[in-house]
N, C-alpha and C positions, 0 to 999 in steps of 0.2 A: 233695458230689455225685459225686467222683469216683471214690468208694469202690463208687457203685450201678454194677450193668451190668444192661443196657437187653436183652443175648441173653437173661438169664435173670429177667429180669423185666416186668413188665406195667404201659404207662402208669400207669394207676392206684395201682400199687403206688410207685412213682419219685414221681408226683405226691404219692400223701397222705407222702413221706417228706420230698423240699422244703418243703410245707407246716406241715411243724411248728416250723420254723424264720422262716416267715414273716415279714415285719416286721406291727407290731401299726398301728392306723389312726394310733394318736402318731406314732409312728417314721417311718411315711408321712409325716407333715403337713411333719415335721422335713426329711427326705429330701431332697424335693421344694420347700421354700421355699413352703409355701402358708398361704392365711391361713384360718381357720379356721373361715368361710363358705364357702370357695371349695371345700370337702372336705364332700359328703354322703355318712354312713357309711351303710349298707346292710345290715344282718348283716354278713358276712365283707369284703364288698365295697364299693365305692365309688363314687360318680359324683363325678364331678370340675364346680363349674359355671365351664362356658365362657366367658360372657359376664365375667365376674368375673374371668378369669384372663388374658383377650383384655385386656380395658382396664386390666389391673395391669399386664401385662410387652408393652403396644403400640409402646414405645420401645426393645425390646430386638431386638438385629439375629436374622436368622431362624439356625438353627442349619444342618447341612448334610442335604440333601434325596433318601434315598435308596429307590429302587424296587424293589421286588422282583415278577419274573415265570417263566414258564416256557419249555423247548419245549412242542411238542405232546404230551399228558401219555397214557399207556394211563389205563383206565379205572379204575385203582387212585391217581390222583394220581402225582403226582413230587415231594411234598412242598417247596413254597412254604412253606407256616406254619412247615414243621419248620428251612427254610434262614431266613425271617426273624425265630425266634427265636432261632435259631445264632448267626445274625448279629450279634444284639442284646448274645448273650453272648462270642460272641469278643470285639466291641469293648471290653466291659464289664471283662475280662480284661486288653485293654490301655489299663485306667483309662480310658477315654474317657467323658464322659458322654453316655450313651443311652438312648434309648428307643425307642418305636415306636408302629405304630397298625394292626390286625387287624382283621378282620372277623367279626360272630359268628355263630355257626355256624348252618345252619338245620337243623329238627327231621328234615326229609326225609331228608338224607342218613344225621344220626345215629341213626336210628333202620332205615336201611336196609342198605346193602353199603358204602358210604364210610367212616362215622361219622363222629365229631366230626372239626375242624380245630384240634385243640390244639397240633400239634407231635405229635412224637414222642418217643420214647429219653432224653437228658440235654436235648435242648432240645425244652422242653417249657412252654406257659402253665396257672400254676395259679391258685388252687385248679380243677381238672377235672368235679369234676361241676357245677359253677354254673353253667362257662363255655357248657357240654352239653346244659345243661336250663333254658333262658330266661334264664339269667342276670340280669339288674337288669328284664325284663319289653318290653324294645323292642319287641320280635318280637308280641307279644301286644295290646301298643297300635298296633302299626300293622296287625295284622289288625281289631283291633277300630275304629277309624278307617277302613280300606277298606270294611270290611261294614257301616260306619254309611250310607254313601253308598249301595250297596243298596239297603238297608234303608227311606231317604229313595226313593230310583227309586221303587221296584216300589208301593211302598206310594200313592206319587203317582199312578201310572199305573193303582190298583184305584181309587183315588177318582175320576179326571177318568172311567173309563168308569160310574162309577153314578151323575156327577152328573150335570147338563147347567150352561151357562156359570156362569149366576143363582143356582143351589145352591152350587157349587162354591166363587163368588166369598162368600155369605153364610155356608155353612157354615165355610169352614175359612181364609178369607180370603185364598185362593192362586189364582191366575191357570193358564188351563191350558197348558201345556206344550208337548202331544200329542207326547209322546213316540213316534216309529217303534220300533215291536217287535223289528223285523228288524236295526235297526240302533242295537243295543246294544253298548255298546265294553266295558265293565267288567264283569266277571264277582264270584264270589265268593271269598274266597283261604280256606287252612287252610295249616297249617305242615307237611303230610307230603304225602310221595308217593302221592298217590291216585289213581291211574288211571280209576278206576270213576267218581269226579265232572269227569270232564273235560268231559261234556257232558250236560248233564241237562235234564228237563223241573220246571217251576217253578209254583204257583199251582195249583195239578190242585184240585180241590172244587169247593164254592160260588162264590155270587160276594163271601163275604168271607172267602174263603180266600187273596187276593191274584191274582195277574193270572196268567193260563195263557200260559206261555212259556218259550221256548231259553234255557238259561243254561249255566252254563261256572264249573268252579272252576280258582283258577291256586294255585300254591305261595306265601305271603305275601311271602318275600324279593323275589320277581320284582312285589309290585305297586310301582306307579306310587308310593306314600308309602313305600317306602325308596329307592327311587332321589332321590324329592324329601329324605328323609331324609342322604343320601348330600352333596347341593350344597348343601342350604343357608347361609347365613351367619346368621342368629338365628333368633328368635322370631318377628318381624315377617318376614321374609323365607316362616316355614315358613307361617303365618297367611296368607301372598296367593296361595302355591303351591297348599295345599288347595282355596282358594276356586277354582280355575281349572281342576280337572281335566276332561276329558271324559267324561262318563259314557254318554253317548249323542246321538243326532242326532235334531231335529223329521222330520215327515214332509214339510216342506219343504226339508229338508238343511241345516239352522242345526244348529251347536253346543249340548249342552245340556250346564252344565257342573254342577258341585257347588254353584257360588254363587246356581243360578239353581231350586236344591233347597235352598237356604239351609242347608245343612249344612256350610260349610267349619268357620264357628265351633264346633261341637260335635267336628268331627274335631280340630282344634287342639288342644283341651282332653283327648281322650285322647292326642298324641302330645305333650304340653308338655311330660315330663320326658324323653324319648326322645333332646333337642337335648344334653342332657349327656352324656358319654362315660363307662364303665364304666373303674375304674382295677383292672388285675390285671398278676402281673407273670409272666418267667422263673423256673421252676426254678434258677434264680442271683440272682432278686431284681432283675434289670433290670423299671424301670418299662414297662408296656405298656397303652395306650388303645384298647378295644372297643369300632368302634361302625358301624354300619351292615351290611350282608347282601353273601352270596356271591351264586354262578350267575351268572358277567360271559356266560355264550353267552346269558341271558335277558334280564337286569338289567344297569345298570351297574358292578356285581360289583366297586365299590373302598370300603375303610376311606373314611371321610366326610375333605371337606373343613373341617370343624370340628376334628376330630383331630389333623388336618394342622397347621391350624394352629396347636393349643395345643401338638404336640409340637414344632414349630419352634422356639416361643419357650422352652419349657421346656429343652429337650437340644438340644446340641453334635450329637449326631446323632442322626436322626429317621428312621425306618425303616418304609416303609407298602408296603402288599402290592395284589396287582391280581390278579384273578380268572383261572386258569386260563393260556393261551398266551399269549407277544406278541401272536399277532394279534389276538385280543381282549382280555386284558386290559391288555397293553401300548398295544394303539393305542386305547381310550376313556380309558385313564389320561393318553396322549397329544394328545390332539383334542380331549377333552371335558373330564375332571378339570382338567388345568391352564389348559385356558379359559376355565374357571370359575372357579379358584380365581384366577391369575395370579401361579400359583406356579411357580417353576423348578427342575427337578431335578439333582442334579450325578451322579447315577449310576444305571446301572438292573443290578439281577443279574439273569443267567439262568441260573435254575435247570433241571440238567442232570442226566438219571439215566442210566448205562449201559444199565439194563431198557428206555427207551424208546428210544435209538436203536436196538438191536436188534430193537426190536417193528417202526421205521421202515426198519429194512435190508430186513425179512421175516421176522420171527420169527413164531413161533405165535403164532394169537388169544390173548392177555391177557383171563381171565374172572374176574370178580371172585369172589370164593369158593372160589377154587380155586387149588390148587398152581401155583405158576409151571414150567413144561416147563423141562427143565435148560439148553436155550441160554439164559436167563436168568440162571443161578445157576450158570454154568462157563464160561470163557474161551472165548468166540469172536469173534477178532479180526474174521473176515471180516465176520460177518453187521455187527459196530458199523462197521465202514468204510462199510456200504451205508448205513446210518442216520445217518451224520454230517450230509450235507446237509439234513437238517430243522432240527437246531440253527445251519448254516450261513445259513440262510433270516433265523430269527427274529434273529440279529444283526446280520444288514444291516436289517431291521427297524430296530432301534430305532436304527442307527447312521445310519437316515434322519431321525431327530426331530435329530442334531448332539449325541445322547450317546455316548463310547463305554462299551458293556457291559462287565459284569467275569460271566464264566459261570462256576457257581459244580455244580462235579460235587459234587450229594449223595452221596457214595461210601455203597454198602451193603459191608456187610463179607462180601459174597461179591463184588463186583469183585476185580479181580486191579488190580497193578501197571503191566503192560504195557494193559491196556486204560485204566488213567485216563491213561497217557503218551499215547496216541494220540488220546484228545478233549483234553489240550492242546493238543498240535503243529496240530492242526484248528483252534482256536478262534484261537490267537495269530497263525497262518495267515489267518485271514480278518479280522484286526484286532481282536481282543478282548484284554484282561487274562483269565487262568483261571486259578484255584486251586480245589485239591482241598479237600474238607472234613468232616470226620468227626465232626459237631456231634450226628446222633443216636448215636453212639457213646461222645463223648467231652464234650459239652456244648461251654462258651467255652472252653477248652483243645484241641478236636480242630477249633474254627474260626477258628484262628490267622490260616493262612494266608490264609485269604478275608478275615477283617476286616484284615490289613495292604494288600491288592488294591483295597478298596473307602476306604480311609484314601487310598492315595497315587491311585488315580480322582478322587477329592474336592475335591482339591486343583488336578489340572486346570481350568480354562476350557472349556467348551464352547457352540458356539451353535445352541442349544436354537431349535426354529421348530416351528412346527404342519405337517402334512400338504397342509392345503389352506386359502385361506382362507373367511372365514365368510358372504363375499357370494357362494359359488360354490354353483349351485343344488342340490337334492337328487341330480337323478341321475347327475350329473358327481361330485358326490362318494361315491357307492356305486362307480362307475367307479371311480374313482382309487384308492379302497381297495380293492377287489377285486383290480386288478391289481398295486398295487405293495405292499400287505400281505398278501394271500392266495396271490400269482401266479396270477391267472386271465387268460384271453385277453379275456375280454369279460363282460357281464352280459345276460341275458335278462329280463325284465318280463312275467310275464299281462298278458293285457290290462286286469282289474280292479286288479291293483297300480299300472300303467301309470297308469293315467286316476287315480288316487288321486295318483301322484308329482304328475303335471301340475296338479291340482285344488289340493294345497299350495303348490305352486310360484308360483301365479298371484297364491295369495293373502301378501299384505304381513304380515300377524302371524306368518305360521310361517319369515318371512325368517330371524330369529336363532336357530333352533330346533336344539340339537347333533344330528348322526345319531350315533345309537345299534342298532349292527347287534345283529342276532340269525341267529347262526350256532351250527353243532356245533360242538363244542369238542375236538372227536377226530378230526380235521383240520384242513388249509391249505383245504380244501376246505368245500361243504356236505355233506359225504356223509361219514360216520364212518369207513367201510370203506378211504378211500382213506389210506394210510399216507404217509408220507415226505412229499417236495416233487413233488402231482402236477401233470402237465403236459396240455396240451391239455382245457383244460375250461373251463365256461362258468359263472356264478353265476347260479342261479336266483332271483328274488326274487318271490314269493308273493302280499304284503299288506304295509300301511306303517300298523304301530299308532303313535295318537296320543296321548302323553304331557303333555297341556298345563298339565299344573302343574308338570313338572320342567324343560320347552319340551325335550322330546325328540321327533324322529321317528323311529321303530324298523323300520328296513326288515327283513322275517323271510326267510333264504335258508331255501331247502329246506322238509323237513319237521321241524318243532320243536314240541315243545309245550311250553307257559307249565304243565302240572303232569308232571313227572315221574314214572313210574311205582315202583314198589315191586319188589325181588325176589322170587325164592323162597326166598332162605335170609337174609334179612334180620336185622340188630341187635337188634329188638325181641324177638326169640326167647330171648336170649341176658342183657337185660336185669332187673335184681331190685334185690331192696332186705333188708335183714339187718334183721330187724323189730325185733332187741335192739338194735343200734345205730343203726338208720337210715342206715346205708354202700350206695351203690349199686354196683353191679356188673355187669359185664356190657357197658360205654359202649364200654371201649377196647381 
């Protein structure tokens, strides 16, 4: 790998070169120490099953528990995937045994101005088009599991209006519902950016054309069965989460869930292979575990707790990523992921790009598509000095959960010298470990430095505590997080949010229920525009969606939508396929 360079060649091209070297599914089974059930081959790829690999190695102590997050990232990323595959390969470098656990990509972004989350340059996860284009199928049974519940709704709600009670009871042997129109929770999901289905009218025709009404498409990563996808612990566990979801409210304000549409057991059965994790690895051949969806400003946006835990027991060290900034993907990997799991972490990186604290000092609009303005791509000491305290923020972040961080500068090979000195001296100044690291340039050989940073982090003790605890009511804990993960003065509530908080709050079942914020993710703030660490401002909170199969409460700041729009100069354009070989093109 060291022979490739990354300035004058193209993901793809680096990827299909790794992979011909790949290890074969033998070499895998050997690798890995797996018994030869516990290994389902896939074509190229693999599911590994979890249940089978949980109760072979339950006796073996967990290996060492490490996080990877961000500062606040421009709208191009700060590469996460690309530092926690580095990561995986620097270690890997220094003989350590590792692995990891990734999230897979969803269609929206790869097909728009992001694209895939494979890594980049020498640290890279392949084979690359798999990982790009549904990979093992999750993505696809959990859209087809959401829309089965739909599909159950709407379809209930054209019968109960053509029947009356006596028909209804003798035709179809279902009891009616009366489902409220108006107050429909669950929409329809697709895997891309589609702006134009954000809010649609449904049922339009006869009247057995289905029931005429508002509906709403969301991105599939963001619905409620990959977040439940994300915590669950089995089969059994994913089986009662289905059955619980909210789909909508009676017209006397009762819950109406999936079970009471008798569809959880048919969603089950499309997401039953979903609970196994995809095995692919680095462009170095370090083991890596795909499983569950991005977008932590929508979704829970972390690698599953299942992952987690096979990587524990399998590697010495274990490497899982969290969506986007500390403040949200650090603090639900923090408050929620490990409350769920009751797993503890010995280290979190934060990954650090020169481009964004200068976007945070005041640098020019960062627009996706387009050339970076050369305060980006030439030494300006001043402007990164102005941008330091955002990265200063999210370290006291997470050095509030009783970790200390190791901030890990994805150096681009147009930083200079003197500007990576200067976000050291910042970081090790405000209590952090920092090493530089040149992992898309140089693979596990240019991330030396960071995996020797996050080896002696490792070894440290730290006491690890949650934010707040789990008896403290909803709006005290939007409070607490606003102010001491976001920096805001205060939180504001509509009145229809307001009365929503209060209405859960009274009631005894959503007692244990994690909050799961939904914020931008291109601020400390609700508001994208506002850069840096801003000050004197208040948290708008809108609406509190209800997640009752994953027992999430989803407070939404600001203006967000659950489907992302699309560009104008989008991936898909750019996209093909070599009809003599079948090579796609165009991804990365």
């Amino acid at each position: 790998m060291s022979k490739l360079d990354p300035t004058k060649m193209k993901d793809w091209e680096i990827s299909e070169a790794a992979e011909k070297n790949m290890p074969s599914h033998d070499e895998w089974r050997e690798k890995l120490s797996l018994e030869k059930d516990e290994y389902v081959q896939m074509g190229r790829l693999a599911k590994l099953d979890f249940l089978k690999i949980i109760d072979r190695l339950k006796g073996r102590p967990d290996g060492k528990y490490i996080e990877v997050t961000a500062i606040t990232p421009t709208p191009l990323g700060e590469g996460k995937s690309t530092t926690s595959v580095g990561l995986m390969e620097g270690l890997g470098m220094r003989g350590k045994n590792v692995g990891g656990a990734l999230r897979q990509p969803s269609g929206g972004p790869t097909m728009n101005v992001k694209g895939t989350a494979a890594g980049g340059g020498l640290s890279l996860l392949i084979p690359m088009t798999e990982f790009s284009l549904g990979l093992t199928g999750d993505i696809n049974d959990i859209a087809n599991a959401h829309n089965l519940a739909m599909v159950a709704m709407t379809s209930r709600m054209q019968h109960e209006r053509n029947y009356n009670d006596e028909q209804l009871k003798r035709l179809t042997g279902m009891r009616r519902l009366d489902i409220d129109p108006t107050r429909v929770e669950l929409g329809w999901v697709l895997d891309f950016c589609a702006q134009s289905l954000r809010n649609i009218i449904i049922g339009m025709g006869g009247r057995t054309d289905g029931f005429t009404m508002q509906s709403k498409f969301g991105i599939t990563v963001g619905s409620e069965c990959m977040a439940i996808l994300a915590v669950i612990k089995d089969l059994a566990d994913l089986r009662e989460r289905l059955n619980n979801i909210t789909v909508a409210f009676d017209k006397s304000g009762k819950p109406v869930t999936t079970g009471d549409l008798e569809v959880g057991g048919a969603m089950t059965a499309w997401m039953r292979n979903t609970i196994n994790p995809t095995l692919m690895c680095t462009a170095e051949y370090q083991p890596c575990l795909v499983h569950a969806g991005p977008f932590a400003n929508i979704a829970i946006g972390q690698s599953s707790i299942i992952a987690d835990r096979i990587g524990l027991k399998m590697f010495d060290y274990h490497v899982t990523e969290s969506g986007f900034a500390a403040d949200i993907g650090f603090e639900k990997f923090w408050n929620v992921k490990c409350r769920y799991s009751g797993l503890k972490p010995h280290v979190s990186v934060l990954t650090t790009t020169i481009r964004a604290l200068k976007m945070h000092g005041g640098g020019p609009t960062v627009v996706p598509g387009k050339a970076l303005p050369d305060e980006y791509t030439k030494e300006n000491l001043k402007l990164l000095e102005k941008g330091l305290p955002n990265m200063i923020h999210h370290i006291n972040t997470i050095r509030k959960s009783g970790i200390n961080p190791v901030v890990c500068v994805n150096k681009f090979y147009t930083d200079t010298d003197a500007e990576v000195e200067m976000v050291k001296k910042a970081a090790e100044a405000a209590g952090a470990r920092c090493a530089k690291s040149d992992h898309w340039l140089k693979g596990g050989e240019g991330a030396l430095e960071l995996a020797d940073a996050v080896i002696e982090a490792c070894e440290e003790e730290n006491e690890f505590k949650f934010l707040y605890p789990l008896e403290m009511k909803l709006r005290d804990r939007v409070k607490i997080i606003a102010k001491e993960v976001y920096g805001a003065d205060d939180v504001s509530w509509s009145p229809a949010a307001e009365k929503k908080a209060k209405d859960l709050e009274n009631d005894p079942q959503y007692n244990d229920y994690a909050t799961m914020m939904v914020k931008s993710h291109l601020s400390l703030s609700h508001d994208p525009s506002l850069k840096g660490v801003p000050t004197g401002w208040t948290l708008p909170i809108n609406d509190v969606l209800i997640y009752s199969g994953a027992k999430f409460l989803c407070p939404c700041a600001g203006t967000i939508s659950l489907m992302p729009g699309t560009g104008s100069n989008p991936a898909l354009r750019r996209v093909d396929v070599d009809v003599k070989t079948g090579k796609v093109s165009g991804l990365f």
